[in-house]
Z-matrix of the N, CA and C atoms (Angstrom, degrees):
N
C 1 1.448
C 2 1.522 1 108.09
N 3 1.550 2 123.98 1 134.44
C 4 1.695 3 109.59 2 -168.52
C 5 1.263 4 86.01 3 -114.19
N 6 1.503 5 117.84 4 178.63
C 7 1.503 6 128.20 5 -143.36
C 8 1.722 7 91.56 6 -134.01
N 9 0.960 8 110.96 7 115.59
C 10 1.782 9 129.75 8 -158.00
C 11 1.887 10 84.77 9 -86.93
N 12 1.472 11 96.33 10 125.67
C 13 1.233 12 115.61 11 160.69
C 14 1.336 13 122.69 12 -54.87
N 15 1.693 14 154.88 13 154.52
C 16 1.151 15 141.80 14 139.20
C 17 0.988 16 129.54 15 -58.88
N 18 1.429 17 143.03 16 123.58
C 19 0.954 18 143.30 17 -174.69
C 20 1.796 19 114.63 18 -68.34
N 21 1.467 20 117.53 19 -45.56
C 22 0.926 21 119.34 20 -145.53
C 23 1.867 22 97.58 21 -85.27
N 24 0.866 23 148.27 22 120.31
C 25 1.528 24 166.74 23 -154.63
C 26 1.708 25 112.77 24 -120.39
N 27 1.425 26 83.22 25 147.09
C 28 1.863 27 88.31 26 154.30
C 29 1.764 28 102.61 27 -117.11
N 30 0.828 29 101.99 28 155.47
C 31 1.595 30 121.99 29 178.07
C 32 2.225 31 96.64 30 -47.75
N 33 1.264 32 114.34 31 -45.55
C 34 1.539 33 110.79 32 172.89
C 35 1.751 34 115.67 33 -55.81
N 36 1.437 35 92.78 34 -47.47
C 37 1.502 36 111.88 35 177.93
C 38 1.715 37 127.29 36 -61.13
N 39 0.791 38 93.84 37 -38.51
C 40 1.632 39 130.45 38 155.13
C 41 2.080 40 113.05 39 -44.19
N 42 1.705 41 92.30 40 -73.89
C 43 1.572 42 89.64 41 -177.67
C 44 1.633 43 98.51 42 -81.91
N 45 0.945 44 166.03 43 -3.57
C 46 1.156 45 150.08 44 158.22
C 47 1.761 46 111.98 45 -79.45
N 48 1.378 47 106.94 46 -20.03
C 49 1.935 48 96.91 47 169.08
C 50 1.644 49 97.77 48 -78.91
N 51 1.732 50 114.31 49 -33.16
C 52 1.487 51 114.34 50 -178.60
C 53 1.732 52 108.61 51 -55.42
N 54 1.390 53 110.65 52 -49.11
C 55 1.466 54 113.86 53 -178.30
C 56 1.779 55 122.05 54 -55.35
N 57 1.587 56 94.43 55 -52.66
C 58 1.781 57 97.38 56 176.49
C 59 1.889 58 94.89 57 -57.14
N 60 1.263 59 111.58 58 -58.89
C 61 2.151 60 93.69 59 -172.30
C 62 1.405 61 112.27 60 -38.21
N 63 1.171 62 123.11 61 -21.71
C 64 1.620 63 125.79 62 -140.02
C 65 1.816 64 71.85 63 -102.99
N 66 1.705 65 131.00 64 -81.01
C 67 1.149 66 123.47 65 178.74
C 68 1.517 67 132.94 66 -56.45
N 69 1.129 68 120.09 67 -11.37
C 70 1.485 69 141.07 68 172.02
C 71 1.694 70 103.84 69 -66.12
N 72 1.494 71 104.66 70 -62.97
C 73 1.590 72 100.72 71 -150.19
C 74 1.801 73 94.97 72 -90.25
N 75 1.695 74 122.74 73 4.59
C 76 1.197 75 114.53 74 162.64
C 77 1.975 76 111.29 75 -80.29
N 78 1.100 77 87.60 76 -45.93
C 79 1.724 78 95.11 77 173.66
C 80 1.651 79 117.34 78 -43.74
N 81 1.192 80 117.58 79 -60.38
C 82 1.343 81 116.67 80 149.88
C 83 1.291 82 133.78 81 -54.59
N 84 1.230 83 102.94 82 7.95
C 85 1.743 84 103.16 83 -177.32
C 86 1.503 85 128.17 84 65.90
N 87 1.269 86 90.37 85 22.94
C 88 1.663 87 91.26 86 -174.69
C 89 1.788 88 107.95 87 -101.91
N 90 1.049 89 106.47 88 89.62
C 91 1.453 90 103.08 89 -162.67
C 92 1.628 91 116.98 90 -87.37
N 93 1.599 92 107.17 91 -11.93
C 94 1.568 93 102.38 92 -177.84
C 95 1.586 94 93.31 93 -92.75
N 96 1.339 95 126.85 94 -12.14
C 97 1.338 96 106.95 95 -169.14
C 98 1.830 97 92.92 96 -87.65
N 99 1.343 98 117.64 97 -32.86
C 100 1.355 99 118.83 98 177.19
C 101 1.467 100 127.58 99 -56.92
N 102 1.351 101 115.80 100 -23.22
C 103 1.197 102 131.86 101 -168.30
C 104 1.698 103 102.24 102 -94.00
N 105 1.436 104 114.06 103 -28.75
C 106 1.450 105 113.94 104 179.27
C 107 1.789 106 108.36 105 -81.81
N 108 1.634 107 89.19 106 -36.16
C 109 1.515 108 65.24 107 173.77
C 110 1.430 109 141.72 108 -84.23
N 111 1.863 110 90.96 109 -12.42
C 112 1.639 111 99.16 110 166.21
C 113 1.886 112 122.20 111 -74.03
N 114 1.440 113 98.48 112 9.63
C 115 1.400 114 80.40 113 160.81
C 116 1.532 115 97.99 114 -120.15
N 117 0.763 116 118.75 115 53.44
C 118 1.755 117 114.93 116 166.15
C 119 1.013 118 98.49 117 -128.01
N 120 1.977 119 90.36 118 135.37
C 121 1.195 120 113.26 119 177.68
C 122 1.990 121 114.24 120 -54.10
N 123 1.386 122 125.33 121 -173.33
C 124 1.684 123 120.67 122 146.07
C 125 1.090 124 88.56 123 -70.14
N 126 1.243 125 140.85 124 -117.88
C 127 1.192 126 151.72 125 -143.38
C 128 1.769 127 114.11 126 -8.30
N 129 1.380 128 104.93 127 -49.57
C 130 1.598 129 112.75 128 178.30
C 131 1.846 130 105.37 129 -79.40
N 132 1.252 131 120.83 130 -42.33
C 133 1.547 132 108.54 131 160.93
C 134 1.501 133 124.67 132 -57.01
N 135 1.336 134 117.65 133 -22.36
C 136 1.456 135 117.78 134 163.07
C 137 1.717 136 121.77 135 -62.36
N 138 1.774 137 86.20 136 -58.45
C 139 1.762 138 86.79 137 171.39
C 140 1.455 139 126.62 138 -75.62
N 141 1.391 140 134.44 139 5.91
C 142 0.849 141 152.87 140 156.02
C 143 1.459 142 137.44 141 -66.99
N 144 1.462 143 105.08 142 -40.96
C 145 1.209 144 118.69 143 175.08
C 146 1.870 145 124.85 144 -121.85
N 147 1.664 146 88.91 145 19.40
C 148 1.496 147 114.18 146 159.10
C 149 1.519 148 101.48 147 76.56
N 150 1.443 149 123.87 148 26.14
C 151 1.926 150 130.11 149 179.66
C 152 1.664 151 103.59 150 -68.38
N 153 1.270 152 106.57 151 142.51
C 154 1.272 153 128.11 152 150.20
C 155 1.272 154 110.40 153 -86.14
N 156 1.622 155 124.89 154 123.97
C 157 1.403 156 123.28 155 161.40
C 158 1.468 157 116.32 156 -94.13
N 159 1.308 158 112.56 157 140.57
C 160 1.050 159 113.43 158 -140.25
C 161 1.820 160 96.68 159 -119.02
N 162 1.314 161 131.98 160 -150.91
C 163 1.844 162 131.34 161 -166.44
C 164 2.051 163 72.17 162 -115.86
N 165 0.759 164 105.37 163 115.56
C 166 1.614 165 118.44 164 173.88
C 167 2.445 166 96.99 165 -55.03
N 168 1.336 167 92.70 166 -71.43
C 169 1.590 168 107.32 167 151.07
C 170 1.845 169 118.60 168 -3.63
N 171 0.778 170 106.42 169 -46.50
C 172 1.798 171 133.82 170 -177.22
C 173 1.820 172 109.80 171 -55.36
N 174 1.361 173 95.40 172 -59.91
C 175 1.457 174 110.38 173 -168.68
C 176 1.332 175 95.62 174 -85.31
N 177 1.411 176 148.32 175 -46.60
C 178 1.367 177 122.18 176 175.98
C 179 1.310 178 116.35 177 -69.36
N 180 1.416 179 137.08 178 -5.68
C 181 1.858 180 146.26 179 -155.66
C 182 1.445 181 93.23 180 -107.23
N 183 1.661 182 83.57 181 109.75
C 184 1.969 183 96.09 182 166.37
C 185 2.026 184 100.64 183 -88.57
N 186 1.159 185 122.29 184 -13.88
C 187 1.547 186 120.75 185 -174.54
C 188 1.329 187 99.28 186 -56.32
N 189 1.784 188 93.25 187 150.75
C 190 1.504 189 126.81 188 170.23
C 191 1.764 190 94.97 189 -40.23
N 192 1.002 191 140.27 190 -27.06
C 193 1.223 192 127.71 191 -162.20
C 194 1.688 193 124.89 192 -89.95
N 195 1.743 194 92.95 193 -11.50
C 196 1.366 195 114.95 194 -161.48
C 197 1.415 196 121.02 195 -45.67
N 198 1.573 197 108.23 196 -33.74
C 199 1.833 198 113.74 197 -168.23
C 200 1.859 199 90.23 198 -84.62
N 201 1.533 200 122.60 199 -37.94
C 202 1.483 201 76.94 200 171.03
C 203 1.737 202 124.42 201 -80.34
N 204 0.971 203 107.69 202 17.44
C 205 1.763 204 103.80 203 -178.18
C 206 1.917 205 82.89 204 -93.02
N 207 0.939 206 127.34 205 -49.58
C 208 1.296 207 96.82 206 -159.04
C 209 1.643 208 122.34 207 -106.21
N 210 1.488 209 96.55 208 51.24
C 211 1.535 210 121.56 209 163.93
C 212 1.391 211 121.14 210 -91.89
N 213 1.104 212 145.15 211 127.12
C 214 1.593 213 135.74 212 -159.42
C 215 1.412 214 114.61 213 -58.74
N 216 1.095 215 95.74 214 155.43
C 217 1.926 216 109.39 215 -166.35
C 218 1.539 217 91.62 216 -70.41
N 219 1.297 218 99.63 217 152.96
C 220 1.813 219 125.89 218 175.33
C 221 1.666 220 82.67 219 -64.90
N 222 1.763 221 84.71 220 147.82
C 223 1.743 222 105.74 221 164.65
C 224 1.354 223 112.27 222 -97.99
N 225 1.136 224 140.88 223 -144.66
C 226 1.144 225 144.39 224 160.74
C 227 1.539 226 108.36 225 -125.91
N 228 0.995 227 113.52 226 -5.99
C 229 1.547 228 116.98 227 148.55
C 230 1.591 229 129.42 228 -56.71
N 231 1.631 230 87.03 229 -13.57
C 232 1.887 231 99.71 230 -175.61
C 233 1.938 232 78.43 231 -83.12
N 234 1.417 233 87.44 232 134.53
C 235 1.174 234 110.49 233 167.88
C 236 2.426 235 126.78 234 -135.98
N 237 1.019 236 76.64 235 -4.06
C 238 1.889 237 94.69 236 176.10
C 239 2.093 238 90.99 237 -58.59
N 240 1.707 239 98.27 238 130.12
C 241 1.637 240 95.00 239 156.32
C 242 1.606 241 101.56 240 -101.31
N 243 1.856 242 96.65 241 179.12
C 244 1.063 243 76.84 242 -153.47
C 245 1.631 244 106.60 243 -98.47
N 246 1.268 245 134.83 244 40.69
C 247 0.977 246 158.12 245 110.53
C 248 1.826 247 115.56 246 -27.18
N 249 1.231 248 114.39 247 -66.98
C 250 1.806 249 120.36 248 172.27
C 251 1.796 250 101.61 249 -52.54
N 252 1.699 251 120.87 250 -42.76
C 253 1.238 252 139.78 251 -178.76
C 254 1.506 253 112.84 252 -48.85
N 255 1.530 254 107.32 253 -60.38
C 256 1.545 255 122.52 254 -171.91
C 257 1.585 256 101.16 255 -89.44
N 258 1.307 257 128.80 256 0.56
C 259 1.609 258 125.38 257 161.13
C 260 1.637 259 117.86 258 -68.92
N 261 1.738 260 92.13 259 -57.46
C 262 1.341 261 114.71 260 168.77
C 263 0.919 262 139.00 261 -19.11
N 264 1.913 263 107.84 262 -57.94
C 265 1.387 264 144.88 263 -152.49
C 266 1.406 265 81.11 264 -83.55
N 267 1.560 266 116.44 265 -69.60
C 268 1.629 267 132.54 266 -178.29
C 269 1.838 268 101.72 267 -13.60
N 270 1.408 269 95.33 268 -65.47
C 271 1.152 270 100.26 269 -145.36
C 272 1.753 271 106.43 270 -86.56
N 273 1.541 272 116.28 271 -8.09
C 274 1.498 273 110.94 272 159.01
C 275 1.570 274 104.60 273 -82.82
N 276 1.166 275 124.71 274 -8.12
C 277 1.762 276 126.12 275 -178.36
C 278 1.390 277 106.27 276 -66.03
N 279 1.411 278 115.74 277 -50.52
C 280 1.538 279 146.73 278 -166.89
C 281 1.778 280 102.03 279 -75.70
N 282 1.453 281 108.18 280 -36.11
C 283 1.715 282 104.76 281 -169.44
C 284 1.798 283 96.23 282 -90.04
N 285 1.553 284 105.00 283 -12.96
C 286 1.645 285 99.88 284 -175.80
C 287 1.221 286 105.55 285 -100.24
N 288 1.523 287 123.28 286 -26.42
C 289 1.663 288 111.50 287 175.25
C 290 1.374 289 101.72 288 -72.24
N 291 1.574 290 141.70 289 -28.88
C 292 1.179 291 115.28 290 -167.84
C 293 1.712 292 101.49 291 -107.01
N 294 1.297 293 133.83 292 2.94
C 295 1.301 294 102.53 293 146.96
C 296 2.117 295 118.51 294 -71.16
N 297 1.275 296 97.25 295 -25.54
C 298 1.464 297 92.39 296 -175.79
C 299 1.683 298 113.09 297 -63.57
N 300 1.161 299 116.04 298 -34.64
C 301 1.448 300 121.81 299 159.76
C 302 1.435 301 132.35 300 -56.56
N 303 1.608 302 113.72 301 -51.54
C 304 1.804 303 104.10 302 148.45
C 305 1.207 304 112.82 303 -58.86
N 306 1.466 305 136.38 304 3.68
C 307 1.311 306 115.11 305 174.16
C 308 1.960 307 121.39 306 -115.83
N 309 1.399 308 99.35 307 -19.99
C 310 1.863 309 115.78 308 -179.52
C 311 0.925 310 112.07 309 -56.87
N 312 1.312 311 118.22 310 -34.92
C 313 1.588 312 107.21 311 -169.46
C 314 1.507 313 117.47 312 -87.07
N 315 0.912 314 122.91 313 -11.99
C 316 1.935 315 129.49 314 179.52
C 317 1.248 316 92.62 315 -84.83
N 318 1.438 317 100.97 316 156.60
C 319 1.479 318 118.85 317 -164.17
C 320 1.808 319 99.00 318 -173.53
N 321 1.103 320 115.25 319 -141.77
C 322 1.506 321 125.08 320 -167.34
C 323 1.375 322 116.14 321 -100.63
N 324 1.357 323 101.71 322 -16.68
C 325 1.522 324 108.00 323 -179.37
C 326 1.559 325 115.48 324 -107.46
N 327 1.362 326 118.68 325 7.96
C 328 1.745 327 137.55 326 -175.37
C 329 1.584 328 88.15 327 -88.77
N 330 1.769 329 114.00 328 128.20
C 331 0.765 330 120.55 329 149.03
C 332 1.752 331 145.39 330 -61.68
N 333 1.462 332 110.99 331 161.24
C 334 2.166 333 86.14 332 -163.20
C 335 1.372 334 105.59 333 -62.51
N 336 1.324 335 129.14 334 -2.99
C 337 1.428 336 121.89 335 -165.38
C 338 2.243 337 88.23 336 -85.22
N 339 1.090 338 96.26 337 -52.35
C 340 1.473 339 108.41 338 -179.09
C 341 1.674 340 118.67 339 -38.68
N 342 1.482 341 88.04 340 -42.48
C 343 1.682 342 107.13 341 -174.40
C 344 1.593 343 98.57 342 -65.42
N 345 1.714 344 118.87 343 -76.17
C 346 1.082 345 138.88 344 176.41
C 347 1.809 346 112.27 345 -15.13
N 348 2.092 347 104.69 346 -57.10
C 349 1.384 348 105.30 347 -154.28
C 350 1.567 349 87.39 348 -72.26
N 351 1.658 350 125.76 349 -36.92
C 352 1.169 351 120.77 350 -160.06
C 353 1.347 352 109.23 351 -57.35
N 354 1.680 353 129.35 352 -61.67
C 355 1.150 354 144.59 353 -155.71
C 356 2.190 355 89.71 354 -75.37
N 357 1.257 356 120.37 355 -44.25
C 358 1.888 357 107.40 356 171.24
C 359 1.417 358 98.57 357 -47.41
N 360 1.767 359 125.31 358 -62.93
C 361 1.698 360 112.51 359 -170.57
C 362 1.164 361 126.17 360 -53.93
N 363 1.514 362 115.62 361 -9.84
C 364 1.425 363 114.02 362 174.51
C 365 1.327 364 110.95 363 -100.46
N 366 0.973 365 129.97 364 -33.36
C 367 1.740 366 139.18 365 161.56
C 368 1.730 367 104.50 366 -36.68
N 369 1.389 368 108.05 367 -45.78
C 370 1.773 369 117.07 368 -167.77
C 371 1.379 370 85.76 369 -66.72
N 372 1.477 371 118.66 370 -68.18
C 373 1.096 372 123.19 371 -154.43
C 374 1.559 373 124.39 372 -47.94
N 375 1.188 374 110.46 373 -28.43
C 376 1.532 375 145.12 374 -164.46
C 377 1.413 376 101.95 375 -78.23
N 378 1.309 377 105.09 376 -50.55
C 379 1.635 378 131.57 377 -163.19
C 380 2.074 379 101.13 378 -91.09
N 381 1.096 380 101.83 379 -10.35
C 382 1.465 381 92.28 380 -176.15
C 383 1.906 382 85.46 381 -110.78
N 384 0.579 383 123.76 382 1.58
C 385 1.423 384 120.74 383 166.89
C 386 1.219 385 132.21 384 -91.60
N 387 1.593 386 118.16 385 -31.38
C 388 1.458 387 133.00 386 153.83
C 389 1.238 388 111.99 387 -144.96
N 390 1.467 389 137.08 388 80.60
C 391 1.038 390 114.03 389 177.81
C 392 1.314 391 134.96 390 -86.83
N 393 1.444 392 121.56 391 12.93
C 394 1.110 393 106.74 392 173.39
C 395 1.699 394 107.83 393 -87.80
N 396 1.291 395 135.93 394 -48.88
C 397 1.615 396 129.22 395 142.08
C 398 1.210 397 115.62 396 -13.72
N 399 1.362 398 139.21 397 -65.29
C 400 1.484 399 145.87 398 -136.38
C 401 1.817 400 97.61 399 -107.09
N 402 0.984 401 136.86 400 14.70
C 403 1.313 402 128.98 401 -148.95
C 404 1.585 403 107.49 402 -60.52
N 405 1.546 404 106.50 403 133.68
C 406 1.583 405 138.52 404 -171.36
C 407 1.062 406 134.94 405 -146.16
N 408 1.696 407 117.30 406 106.38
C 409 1.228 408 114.25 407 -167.36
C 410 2.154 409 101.76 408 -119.62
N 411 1.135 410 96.98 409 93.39
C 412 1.414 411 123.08 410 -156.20
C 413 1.398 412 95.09 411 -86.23
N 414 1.402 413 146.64 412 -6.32
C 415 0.872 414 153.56 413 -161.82
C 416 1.932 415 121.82 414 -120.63
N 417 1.440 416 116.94 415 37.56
C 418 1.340 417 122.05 416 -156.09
C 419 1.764 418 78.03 417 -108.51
N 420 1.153 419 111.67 418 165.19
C 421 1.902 420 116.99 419 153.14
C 422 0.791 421 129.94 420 -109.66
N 423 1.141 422 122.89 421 179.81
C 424 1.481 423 107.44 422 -147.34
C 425 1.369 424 112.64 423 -91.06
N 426 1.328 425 109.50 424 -15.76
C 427 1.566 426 116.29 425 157.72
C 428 1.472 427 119.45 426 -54.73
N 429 1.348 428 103.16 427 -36.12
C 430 1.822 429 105.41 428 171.71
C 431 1.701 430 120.83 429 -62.45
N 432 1.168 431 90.68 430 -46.26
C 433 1.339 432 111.23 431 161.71
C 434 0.951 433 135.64 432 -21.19
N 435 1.810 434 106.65 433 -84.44
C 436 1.042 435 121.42 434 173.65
C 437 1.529 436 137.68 435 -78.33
N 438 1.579 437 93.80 436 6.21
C 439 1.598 438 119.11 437 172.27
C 440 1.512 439 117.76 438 -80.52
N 441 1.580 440 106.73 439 -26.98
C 442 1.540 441 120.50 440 -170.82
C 443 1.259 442 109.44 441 -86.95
């Protein structure tokens, strides 16, 4: 089983994986592959070997805030304002208050039919929000059901 590199980098992290290739593939004697990589830039060993650069900031930050610092930097391909941003938000606010509502009211005293319809309305709900992610076919009988 081989042990999957991280993708996600800081630009430091980056020239020191660039440096070990550069001393690695001389040690093995591989000197044309060593020589190519000593002329690559970081930047071209990043795009090369498929890196995310990452908020450098991230890896020294013990704060509550740390996992979003060390999510990959915006491209400029991000194109959402933040108007499209605060719609978005709206509208996962709206798909999470109303699964939490097919779901608040069951408790210990909801029968399994109760349990069942609650936890299907939140499945719909879930599923009418993305369904190609969420996929739900809420509509089998119970003969299907209970055949599977």
């Amino acid at each position: 089983m081989s042990k999957t590199k991280n993708k996600n980098v800081t630009r430091e992290q980056a020239a020191k994986r660039l440096e070990r290739a550069v001393s690695g593939s001389r040690q093995l004697g591989l000197s044309d592959v060593a020589d190519r990589y000593a002329a690559m830039s970081v930047d071209d060993y990043i795009s090369e070997k498929g890196l995310t650069l990452i908020n450098p900031a991230a890896v020294k930050s013990k704060s509550k805030n740390s996992d979003r610092r060390n999510k990959a930097m915006a491209t400029e391909s991000s194109t959402m304002t933040k108007a499209e941003l605060e719609q978005e938000n709206a509208d996962q606010y709206s798909t999470i208050s109303d699964v939490w509502s097919a779901l608040a009211d069951v408790d210990e005293s909801s029968t399994k039919q109760q349990l069942l319809d609650a936890v299907d309305e939140a499945c719909q709900i879930i599923n009418e929000f993305d369904s190609e992610e969420f996929e739900y076919e809420g509509d089998e009988t119970e003969a299907e059901a209970e055949a599977a």
